[in-house]
N, C-alpha and C positions, 0 to 999 in steps of 0.2 A: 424281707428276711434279715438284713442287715442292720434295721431297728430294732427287730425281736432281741437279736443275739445281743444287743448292746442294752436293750432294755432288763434282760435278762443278769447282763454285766454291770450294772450300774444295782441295779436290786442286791447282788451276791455283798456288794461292797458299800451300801448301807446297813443289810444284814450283821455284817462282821463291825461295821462302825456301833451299830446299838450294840453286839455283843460285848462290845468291850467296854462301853461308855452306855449303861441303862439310859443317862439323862439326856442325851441324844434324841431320844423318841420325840420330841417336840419340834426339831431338828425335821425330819421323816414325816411324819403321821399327817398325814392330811395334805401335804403340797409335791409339785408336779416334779420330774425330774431337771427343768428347767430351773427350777427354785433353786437347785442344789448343786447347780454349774460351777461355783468358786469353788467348792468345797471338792467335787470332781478333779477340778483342773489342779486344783492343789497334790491331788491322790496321786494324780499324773505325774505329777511335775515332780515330787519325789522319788517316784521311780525310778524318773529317767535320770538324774541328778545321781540318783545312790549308785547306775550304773555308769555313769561317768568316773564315780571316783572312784569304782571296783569294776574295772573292763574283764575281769575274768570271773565275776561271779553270774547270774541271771543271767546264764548263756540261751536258754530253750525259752526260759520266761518272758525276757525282753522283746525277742521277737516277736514272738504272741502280741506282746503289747503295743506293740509297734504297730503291726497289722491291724490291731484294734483302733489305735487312733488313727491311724490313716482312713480307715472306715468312717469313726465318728468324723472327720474335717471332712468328709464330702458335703458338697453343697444342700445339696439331696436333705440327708437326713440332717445336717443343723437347722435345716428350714421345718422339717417333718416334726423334729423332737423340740425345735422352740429355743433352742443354746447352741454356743461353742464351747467343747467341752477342751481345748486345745489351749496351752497357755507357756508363754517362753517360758525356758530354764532359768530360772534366778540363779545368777553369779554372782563372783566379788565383782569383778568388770562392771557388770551391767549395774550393781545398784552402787559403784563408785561413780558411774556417767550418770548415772540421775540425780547422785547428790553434787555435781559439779567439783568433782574432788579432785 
């Protein structure tokens, strides 16, 4: 049930990426949803980033979102669905420690 719902969730937000971007379709058409794991974790990682630096906006929506990736990082279904769809928060920190700054 909790692959449907994510399979279902992952579909909605390809959907809305061709709509905005026609030439995406190449992107989409024909490969797995494991193909498209960076591109997911990116979507993610956005979110969560935009709600970090606005704690008072995406009150009901974050949540949701939350509960959703805690769903997809179950062992279970990263093995079922073929990806982790989970990927750190890019910070200034974090990518001043990886350029040894």
């Amino acid at each position: 049930r909790i692959k449907a719902q994510l399979v279902d969730t992952f579909a909605v937000l390809s959907g809305l990426m061709l709509a905005v971007r026609p030439q995406s379709r190449k992107l989409i058409q024909g490969r797995e949803l494991a193909d498209n794991a960076a591109w997911f974790e990116r979507i993610f990682e956005v979110g969560r980033r935009h709600k970090i630096m606005n704690p008072d906006t995406m009150r009901s929506s974050y949540g949701k979102l939350m509960h959703l990736l805690q769903d997809a990082a179950l062992p279970d279904i990263c093995r079922t669905m073929g990806a982790d769809f989970i990927g750190s928060v890019q910070t200034v920190a974090a990518e001043l420690e990886d350029l040894d700054a």
